[in-house]
Residue, then its C-alpha position, 0 to 999 in steps of 0.5 A: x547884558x548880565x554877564x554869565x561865566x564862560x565855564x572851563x573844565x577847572x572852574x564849572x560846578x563839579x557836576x558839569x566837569x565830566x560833560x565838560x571833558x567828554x566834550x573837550x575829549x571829543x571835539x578837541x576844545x569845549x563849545x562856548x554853549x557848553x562853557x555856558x550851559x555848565x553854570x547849570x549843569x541840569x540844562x547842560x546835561x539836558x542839551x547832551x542828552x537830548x542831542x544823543x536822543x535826537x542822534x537815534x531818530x530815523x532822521x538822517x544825519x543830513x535832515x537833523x542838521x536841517x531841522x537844526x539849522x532852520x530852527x537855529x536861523x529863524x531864532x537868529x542865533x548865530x552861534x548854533x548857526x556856526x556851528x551846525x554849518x559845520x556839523x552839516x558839512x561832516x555829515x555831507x550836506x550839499x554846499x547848495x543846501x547849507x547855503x540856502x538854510x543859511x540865507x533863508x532861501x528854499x532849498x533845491x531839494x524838494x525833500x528837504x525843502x518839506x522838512x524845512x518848512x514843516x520845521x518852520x511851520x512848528x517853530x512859527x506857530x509854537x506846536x499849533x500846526x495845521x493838519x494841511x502842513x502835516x499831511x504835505x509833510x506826510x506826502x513829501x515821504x516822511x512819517x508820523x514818527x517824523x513828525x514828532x523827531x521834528x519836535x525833539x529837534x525843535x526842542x533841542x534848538x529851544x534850549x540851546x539858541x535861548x541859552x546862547x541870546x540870554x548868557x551872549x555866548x560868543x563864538x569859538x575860534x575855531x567855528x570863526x570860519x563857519x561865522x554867521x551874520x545872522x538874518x538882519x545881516 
C-alpha cells in the first residue's frame, strides 16, 4: 500500500494547520482521518464543512449518527465505524441500536429502522432509489427534505470511508475501545 502521511498540526500543508488545531482544540487529539485528510487540505476542508452542514439538518443527532454508521458499515470501514460508535453514544443512541448497525442486524426501532434501510437503499443502488423505498421512507414519518439530508450524509461518509481504505488510516488510541472488526470479522 502506498503510504500516505499522517499529518500533525506542525508538518500539514499550512493550509489545513488551522482544521488541524480546531480539531485538537475540540476533541483533545487530531483524528487520524483528519491526520490524513491534511495532505489536501481541500478534501480536509470539505470533510468538515460538509459534517457541520450535515450537523444543521432536521436529523436528530440519533438519526445522523444511523445515517452515518449504516454507511460507514456497509463500506467496512472501521475507523469511521469507531468513531462514530462514539459519536453515537454521546448523543445518546440506545446500546440496542448501536449494536445492531454495528452487527448489520435491523435495528429495534421501526423508525429508525426506516432510516437505515433507506440509507442502505441509497448507498447500494448509488442514487437510483426506486419511488417504492422512498414513499416506505415517507410513510415511516420522515420527509422529502429528509430525503435529501440522507444524500449529504451519504456523501459525507463517501469522502471520509474512501479516504480512510485508500491512505490505511489507522485507528487512534483513543477510539481503540470503540474498535470494529469490520463485516467479514
Amino acid at each position: 500500500m502506498t503510504e500516505f502521511s499522517l499529518h500533525d498540526v506542525e508538518s500539514a500543508p499550512e493550509a489545513a494547520k488551522p482544521q488541524l488545531e480546531g480539531a485538537e482544540k475540540a476533541m483533545g487529539f487530531v483524528p487520524n482521518l483528519f491526520a490524513k485528510m491534511a495532505e489536501a487540505p481541500a478534501a480536509l476542508e470539505a470533510y468538515m464543512t460538509l459534517s457541520g452542514l450535515f450537523d444543521k439538518t432536521s436529523l436528530s443527532p440519533v438519526e445522523r449518527e444511523v445515517v452515518l454508521l449504516t454507511v460507514s458499515v456497509e463500506h467496512d470501514c472501521r475507523f469511521c465505524v469507531a468513531a462514530h460508535s462514539g459519536r453515537a453514544k454521546k448523543a445518546g443512541m440506545d446500546d440496542a441500536v448501536l449494536q445492531a448497525l454495528r452487527s448489520g442486524e435491523a435495528l429495534p426501532d421501526d423508525r429508525l429502522q426506516a432510516l437505515h434501510a433507506f440509507t442502505l437503499d441509497v448507498v447500494r443502488n448509488r442514487g437510483w432509489v426506486d419511488d417504492a423505498a422512498v414513499k416506505r421512507f415517507l410513510e415511516a414519518g420522515y420527509d422529502q427534505q429528509q430525503v435529501l439530508e440522507v444524500v449529504l450524509g451519504v456523501s459525507m461518509k463517501v469522502l471520509s470511508n474512501y479516504t480512510n481504505h485508500i491512505t490505511g488510516t489507522p485507528l487512534n488510541e483513543q477510539l481503540a475501545p470503540l474498535k470494529w472488526e469490520g463485516k467479514a470479522a
